[in-house]
C-alpha positions in Angstrom: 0.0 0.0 0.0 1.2 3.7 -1.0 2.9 5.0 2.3 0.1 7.8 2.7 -2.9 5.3 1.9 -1.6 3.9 5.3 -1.1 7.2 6.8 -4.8 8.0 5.9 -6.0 4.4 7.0 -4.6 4.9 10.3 -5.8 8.5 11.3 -9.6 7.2 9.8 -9.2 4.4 12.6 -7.9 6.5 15.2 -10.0 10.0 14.6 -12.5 9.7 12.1 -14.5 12.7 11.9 -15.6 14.9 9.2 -13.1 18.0 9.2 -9.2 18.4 9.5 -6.5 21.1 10.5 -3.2 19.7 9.4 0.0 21.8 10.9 3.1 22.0 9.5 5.9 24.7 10.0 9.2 26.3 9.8 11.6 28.8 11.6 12.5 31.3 8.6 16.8 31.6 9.5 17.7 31.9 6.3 17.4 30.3 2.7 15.0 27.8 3.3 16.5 24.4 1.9 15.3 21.9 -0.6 14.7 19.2 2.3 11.8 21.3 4.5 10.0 20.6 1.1 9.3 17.3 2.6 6.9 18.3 5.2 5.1 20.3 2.7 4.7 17.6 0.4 3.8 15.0 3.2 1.0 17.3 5.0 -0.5 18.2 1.6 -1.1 14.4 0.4 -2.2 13.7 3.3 -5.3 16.8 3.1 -5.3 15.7 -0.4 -5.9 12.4 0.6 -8.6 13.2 3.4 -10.4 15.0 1.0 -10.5 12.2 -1.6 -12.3 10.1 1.1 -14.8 13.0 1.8 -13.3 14.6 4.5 -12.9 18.2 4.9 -9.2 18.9 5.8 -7.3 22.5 5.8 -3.6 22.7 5.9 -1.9 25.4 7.8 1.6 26.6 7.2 3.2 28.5 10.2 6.4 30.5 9.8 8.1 30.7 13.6 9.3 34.1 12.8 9.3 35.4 16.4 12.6 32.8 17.3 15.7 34.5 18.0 18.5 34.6 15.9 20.8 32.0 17.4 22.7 31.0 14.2 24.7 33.2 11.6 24.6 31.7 8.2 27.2 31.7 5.8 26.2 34.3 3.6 25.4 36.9 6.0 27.2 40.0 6.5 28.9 39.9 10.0 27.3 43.1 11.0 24.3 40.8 11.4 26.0 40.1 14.5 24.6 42.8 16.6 20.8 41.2 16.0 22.0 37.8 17.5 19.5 37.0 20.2 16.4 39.4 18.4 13.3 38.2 17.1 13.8 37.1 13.4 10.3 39.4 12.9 12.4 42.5 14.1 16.2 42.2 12.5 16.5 44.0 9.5 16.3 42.3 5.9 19.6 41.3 4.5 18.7 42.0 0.9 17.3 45.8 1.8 14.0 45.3 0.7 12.1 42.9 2.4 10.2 44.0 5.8 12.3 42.0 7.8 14.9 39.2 8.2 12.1 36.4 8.3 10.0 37.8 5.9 13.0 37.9 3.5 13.1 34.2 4.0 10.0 33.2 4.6 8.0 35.0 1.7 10.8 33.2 -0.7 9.6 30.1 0.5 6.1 30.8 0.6 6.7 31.7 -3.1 7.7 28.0 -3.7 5.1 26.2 -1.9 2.4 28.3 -3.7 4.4 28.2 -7.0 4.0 24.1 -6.4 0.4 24.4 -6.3 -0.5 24.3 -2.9 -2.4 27.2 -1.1 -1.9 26.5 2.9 -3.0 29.1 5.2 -0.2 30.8 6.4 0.3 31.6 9.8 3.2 33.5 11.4 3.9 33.3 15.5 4.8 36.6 15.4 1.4 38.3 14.4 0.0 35.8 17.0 2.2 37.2 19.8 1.5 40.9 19.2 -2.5 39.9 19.0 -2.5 38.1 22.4 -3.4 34.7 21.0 -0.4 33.9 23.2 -1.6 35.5 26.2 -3.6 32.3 27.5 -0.7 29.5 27.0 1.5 32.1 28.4 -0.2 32.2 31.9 -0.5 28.3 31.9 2.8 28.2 31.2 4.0 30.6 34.3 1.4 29.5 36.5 3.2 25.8 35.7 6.5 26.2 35.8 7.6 23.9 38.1 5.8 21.0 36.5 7.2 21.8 32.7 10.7 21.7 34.5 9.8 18.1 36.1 8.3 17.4 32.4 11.9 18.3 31.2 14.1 16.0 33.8 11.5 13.1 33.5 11.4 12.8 29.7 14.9 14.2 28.0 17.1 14.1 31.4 17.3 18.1 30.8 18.1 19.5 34.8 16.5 23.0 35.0 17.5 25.1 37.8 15.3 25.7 40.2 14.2 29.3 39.1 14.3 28.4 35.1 11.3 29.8 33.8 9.8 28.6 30.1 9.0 31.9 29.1 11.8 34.8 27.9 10.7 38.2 27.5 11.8 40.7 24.7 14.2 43.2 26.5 12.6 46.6 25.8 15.8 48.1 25.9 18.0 46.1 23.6 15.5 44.0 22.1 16.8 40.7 22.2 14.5 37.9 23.4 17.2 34.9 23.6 19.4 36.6 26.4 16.5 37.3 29.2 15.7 35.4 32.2 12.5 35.2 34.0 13.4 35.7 37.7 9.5 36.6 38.9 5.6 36.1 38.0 2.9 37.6 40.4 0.0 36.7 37.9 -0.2 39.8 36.3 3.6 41.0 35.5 7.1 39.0 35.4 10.3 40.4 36.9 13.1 40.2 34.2 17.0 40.4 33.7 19.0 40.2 30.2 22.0 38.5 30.9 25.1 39.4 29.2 26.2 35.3 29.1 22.6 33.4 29.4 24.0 32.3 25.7 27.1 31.8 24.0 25.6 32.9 20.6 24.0 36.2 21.9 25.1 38.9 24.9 22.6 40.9 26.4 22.2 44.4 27.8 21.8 44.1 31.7 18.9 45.6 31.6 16.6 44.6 34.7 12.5 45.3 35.2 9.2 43.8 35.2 6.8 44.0 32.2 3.7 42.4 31.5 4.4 38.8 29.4 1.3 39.5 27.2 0.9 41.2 23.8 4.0 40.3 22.2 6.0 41.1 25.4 7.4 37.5 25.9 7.9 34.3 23.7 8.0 30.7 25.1 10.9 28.5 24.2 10.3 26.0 21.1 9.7 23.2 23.4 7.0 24.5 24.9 5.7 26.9 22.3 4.7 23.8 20.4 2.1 22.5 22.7 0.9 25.7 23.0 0.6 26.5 19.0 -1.8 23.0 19.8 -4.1 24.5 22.1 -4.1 27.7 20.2 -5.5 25.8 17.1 -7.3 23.3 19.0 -8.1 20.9 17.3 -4.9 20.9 15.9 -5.8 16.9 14.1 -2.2 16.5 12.6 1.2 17.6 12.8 4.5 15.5 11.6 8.0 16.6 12.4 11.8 15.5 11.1 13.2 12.9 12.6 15.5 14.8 14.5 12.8 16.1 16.2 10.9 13.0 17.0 13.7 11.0 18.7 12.8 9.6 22.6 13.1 12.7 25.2 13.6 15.6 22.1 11.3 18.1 21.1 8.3 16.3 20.7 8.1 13.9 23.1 8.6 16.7 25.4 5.7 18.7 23.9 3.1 15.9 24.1 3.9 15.4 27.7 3.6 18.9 28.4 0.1 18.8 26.2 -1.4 16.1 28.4 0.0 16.9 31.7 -0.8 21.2 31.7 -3.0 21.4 29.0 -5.0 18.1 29.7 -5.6 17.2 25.9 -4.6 14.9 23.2 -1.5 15.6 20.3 -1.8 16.1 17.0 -1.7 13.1 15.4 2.2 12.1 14.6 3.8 11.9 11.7 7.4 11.7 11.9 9.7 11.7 8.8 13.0 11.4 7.7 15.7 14.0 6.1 16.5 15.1 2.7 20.3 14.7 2.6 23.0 16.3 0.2 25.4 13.7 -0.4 24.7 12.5 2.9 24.8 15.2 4.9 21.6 16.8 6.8 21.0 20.2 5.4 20.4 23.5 7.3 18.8 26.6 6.2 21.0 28.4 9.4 24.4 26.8 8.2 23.9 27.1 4.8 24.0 23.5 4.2 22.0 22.1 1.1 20.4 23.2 -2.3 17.9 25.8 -1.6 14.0 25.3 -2.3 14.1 28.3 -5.0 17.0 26.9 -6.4 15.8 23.7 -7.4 12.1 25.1 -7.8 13.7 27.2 -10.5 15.5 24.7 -12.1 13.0 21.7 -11.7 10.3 21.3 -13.3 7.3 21.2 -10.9 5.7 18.1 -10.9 9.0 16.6 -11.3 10.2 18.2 -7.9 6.7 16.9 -6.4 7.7 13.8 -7.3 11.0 13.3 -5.8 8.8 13.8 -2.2 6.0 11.7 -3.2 8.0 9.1 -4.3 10.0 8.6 -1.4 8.6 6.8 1.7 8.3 9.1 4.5 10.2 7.6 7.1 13.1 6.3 4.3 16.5 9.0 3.9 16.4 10.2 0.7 20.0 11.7 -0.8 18.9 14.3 -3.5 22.6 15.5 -5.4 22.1 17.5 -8.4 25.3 17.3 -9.3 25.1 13.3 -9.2 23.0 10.9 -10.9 20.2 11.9 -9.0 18.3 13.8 -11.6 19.0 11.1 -14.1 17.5 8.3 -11.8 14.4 10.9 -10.8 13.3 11.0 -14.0 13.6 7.7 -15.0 11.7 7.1 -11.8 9.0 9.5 -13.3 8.7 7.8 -16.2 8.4 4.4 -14.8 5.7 6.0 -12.5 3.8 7.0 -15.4 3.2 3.9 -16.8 2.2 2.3 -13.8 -0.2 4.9 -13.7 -1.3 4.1 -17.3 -1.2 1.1 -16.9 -2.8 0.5 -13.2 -3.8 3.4 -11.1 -4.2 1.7 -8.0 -0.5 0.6 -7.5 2.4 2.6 -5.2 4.2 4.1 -8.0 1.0 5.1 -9.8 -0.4 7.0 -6.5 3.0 8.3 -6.1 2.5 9.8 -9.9 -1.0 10.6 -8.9 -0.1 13.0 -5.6 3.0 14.7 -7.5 0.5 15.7 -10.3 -2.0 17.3 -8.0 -5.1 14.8 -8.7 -4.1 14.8 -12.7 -6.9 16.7 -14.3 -4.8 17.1 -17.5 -4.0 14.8 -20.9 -0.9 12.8 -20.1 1.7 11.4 -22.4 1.8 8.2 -23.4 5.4 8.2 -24.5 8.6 10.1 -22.8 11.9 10.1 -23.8 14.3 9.4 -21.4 15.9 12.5 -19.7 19.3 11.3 -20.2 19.0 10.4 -23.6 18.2 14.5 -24.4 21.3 15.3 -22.4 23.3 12.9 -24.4 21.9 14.3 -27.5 22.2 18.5 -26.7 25.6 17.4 -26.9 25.5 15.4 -30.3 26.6 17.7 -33.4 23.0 17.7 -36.1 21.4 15.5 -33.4 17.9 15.5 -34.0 15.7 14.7 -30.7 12.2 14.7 -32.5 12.9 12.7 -35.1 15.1 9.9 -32.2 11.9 10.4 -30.2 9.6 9.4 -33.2 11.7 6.6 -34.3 12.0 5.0 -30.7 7.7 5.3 -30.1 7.2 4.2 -33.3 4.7 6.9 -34.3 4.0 10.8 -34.5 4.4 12.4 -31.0 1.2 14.3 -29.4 1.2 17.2 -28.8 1.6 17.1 -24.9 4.7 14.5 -25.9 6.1 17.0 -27.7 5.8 19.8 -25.0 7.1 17.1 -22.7 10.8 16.4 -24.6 10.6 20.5 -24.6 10.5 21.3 -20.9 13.6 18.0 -20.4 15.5 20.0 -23.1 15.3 23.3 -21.0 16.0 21.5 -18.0 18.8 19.0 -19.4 20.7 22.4 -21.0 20.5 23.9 -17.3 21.8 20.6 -15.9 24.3 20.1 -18.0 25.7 23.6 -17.8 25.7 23.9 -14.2 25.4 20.3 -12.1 26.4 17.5 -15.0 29.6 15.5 -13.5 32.4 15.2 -16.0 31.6 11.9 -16.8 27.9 12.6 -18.5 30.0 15.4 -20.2 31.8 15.1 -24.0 32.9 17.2 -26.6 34.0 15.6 -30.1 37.9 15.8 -30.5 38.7 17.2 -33.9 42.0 15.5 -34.1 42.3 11.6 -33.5 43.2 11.9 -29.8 46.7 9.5 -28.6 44.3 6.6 -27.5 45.6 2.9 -26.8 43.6 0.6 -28.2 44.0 -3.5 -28.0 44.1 -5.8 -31.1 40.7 -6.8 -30.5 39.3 -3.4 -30.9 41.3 -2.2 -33.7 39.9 -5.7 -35.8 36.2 -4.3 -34.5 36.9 -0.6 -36.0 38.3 -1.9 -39.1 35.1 -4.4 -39.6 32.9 -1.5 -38.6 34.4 0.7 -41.1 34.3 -1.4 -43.8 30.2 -2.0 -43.0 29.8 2.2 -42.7 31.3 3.0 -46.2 28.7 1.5 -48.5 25.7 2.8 -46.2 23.2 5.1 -48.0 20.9 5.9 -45.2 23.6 7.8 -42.0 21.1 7.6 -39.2 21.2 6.3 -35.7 18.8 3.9 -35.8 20.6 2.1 -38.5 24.2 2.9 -37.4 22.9 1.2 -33.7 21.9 -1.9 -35.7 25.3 -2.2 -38.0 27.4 -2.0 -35.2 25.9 -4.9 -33.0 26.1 -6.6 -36.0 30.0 -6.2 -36.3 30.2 -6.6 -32.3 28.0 -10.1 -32.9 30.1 -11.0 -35.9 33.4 -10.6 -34.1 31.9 -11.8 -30.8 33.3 -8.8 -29.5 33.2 -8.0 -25.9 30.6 -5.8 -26.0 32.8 -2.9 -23.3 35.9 -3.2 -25.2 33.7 -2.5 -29.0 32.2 0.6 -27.6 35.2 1.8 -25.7 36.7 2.1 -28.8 34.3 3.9 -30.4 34.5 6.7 -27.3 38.0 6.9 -27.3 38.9 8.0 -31.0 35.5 10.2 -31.0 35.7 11.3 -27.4 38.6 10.7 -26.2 36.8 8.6 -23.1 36.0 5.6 -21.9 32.1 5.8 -21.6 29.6 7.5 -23.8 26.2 8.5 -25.2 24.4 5.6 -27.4 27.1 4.9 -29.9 24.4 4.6 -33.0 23.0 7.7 -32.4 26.1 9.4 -31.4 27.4 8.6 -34.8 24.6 9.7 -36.6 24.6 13.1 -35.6 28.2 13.2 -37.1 29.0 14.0 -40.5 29.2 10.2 -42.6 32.8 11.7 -44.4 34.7 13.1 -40.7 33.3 8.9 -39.1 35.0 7.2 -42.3 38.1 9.3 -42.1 38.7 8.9 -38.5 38.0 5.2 -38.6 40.8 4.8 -41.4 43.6 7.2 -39.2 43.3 3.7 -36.9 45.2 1.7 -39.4 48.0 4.8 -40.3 
């Protein structure tokens, strides 16, 4: 069964009812990476999905923009240095323009997910804050201190002191939330100090007062924010989270227990899932780890970049490289997808095709070519794709084929210009390059040239054919014959489909090079 059928199937068992909030979220510290794509993707199937079976479900995307700054990223001008410990809502935009720091980085990414097709309502903690939506879970939160620090020790092994308080107030002198400590609560007002080493990654002023917690005067700490972003929304049906997230005694297994302990309710329904990794390393929007989501939205198409989440089980690791054979294996994927869809809509690849084309609702192609076919033949001199593509269905291409082999042309030009390794690369040498060649494949290029000579019809389909005809004759090992061929044409061992390849040459500059073998 697809892995979100038996996501659905569970939750129907577990809380059927009519109508669905599903959560997901995001703190916005920088370029928002490729991999936080994931839980888009994943909480979108699965209102896609609820809605399929009749349910009403709404999915609701919340950008944490009131966190402190507790990271410097990469690119960032250190003068951002001064902000460390602020609200990401209050810092200054980077790029001049935007109206802040998070909405920089979060209206970039809000760009993508909408761009994708999906319209979430978007939420943002800091709006929330400053309206008093807060102001409740706030005063739970003081009022329980001492149990959310016993909550801590019992489920992570996390000691708080004795006068650690989950809530931090903005200093209104300096502004910093991360570097204040919550030394006093008499119901109405806490007494505050912003110390100068609470944190290594911020200093604070020294300021000392008391302020009121409410209105956007205080934030609670992520671990505790959580439950209360649940009782905000309540009923908050459905919330997943990375993996590094939902490990025993982290994040949330802390905010469940907190949930039923102060708040006496139920969690979201779970859904934990695992990382998108860049050549095996977790990315991080505050590091500047990883391919950013804009990037590859820009250089994927759409439903192709849908596809590399829906594909994937959620709780499997999946490496995404563009500079690898990953784009090369996700569209082959694609295409075998496809035609399980054609061919039986009901089965895993064919729901995975299903959710990365948004329902369908448009005419499909019946044939593809494969992807890195076209990037073998951008490279081919008078390579005609087309006609290839035509010759290989066996027929005239729709329309919607056609505008299929157009978009992989765009995107195979931009791949191999800026991600291709060297080895998918080749340019024709215009010299006969110093190659060593064996006995064996110096008999195969002589047979081979005396079958090219007399051809009338140069073209790959026929050129394939003639040259596993030599190969078969010979009884040629098949790697050595087409090593040959790569070496005096590309000076390389590997290389696009040899027919073809020498197709798109000129007959006259094939014959002459083939006879240089025996000068």
């Amino acid at each position: 069964m697809f892995w979100a059928d038996e996501i659905i199937e569970e939750i129907l068992k577990k809380r059927n009812k009519d109508q669905y909030l599903i959560t997901d979220s995001k703190t916005p510290s920088g370029y928002v990476h490729v991999g936080a794509l994931r839980g888009v993707v994943l909480h979108e199937i699965i209102r896609h999905a609820l809605w399929d079976k009749g349910k009403k479900a709404v999915f609701q995307y919340c950008f944490d923009d009131f966190d402190p700054m507790d990271g410097m990223p990469v690119y960032i001008d250190a003068s951002f240095k001064q902000y460390m410990g602020m609200p990401l809502c209050n810092i200054p935009a980077p790029d001049g323009k935007s109206e802040s720091y998070a909405a920089q980085y979060s209206d970039e990414f809000k760009t993508v997910i909408e761009g994708l097709g999906y319209k979430p309502k978007f939420v943002k903690t800091s709006t929330m804050y400053k309206e008093g939506k807060f102001d409740e879970a706030i005063k739970i939160t003081l009022d329980n201190a001492a149990e959310i620090r016993k909550i801590y020790f019992d489920i992570s092994g996390s000691k708080k002191d004795d006068d650690w308080s989950p809530v931090n107030v903005v200093c209104p002198k300096c502004g910093k939330v991360g570097t204040t400590k919550v030394i006093g609560w008499d119901g109405k007002e806490v007494a505050f100090e912003c110390l100068e080493n609470l944190v290594e990654w911020a200093e604070g002023c020294g300021h000392k007062g008391t302020i009121s917690p409410f209105g956007g005067n205080a934030k609670l700490p992520w671990k505790v924010e959580w439950p209360a972003k649940w009782h905000i929304f309540a009923p908050d049906d459905i919330e997943g989270e990375g993996k590094d997230h939902a490990t025993k005694g982290g994040s949330r297994d802390i905010a469940n227990h907190i949930f039923r302990s102060i708040y006496k309710q139920e969690p979201p329904y779970d859904i934990p899932y695992e990382w998108i990794l860049i050549s095996g390393a977790k990315m991080s929007s505050s590091r500047g780890v990883g391919a950013t989501a804009k990037n590859v939205y820009d250089f994927l198409p759409h439903n192709i970049l849908r596809f590399l989440f829906t594909k994937t089980k959620h709780r499997r690791t999946a490496d995404f490289n563009p500079e690898g054979d990953t784009i090369l294996t996700l569209y082959d994927n694609y295409d075998r997808a496809l035609a399980a869809y054609h061919e039986d809509p009901s089965s895993d690849a064919a729901r995975a095709f299903y959710f990365a084309e948004i329902g369908i609702e448009k005419e499909l192609p019946n044939y593809t070519l494969r992807f890195s076919k076209i990037a073998n033949m951008l490279q081919m001199p008078r390579a005609d794709i087309f006609e290839y593509a035509k010759e290989e269905k066996g027929s005239d291409l729709t329309e919607t084929e056609i505008k299929e082999i157009n978009q992989r042309i765009l995107t195979a030009r931009e791949w191999l210009d800026k991600f291709a390794p060297d080895e998918m690369k080749f340019t024709v040498s215009q010299s006969m390059p110093k190659v060593e060649l064996s006995e064996s494949q110096k008999m195969f290029l002589q047979e081979l040239l005396k079958k090219l000579e007399p051809i009338q019809k140069w073209d790959g389909q026929e050129l394939h054919k003639l040259i596993h005809e030599v190969k078969n004759e010979l009884s040629a090992n098949p790697k050595e014959a087409f090593t040959a061929l790569y070496r005096i044409f590309l000076c390389k061992d590997s290389g696009p489909q040899a027919g073809w390849f020498l197709g798109s040459l000129d007959k006259e500059f094939v014959i002459s090079r083939l006879k240089e073998i025996n000068q």
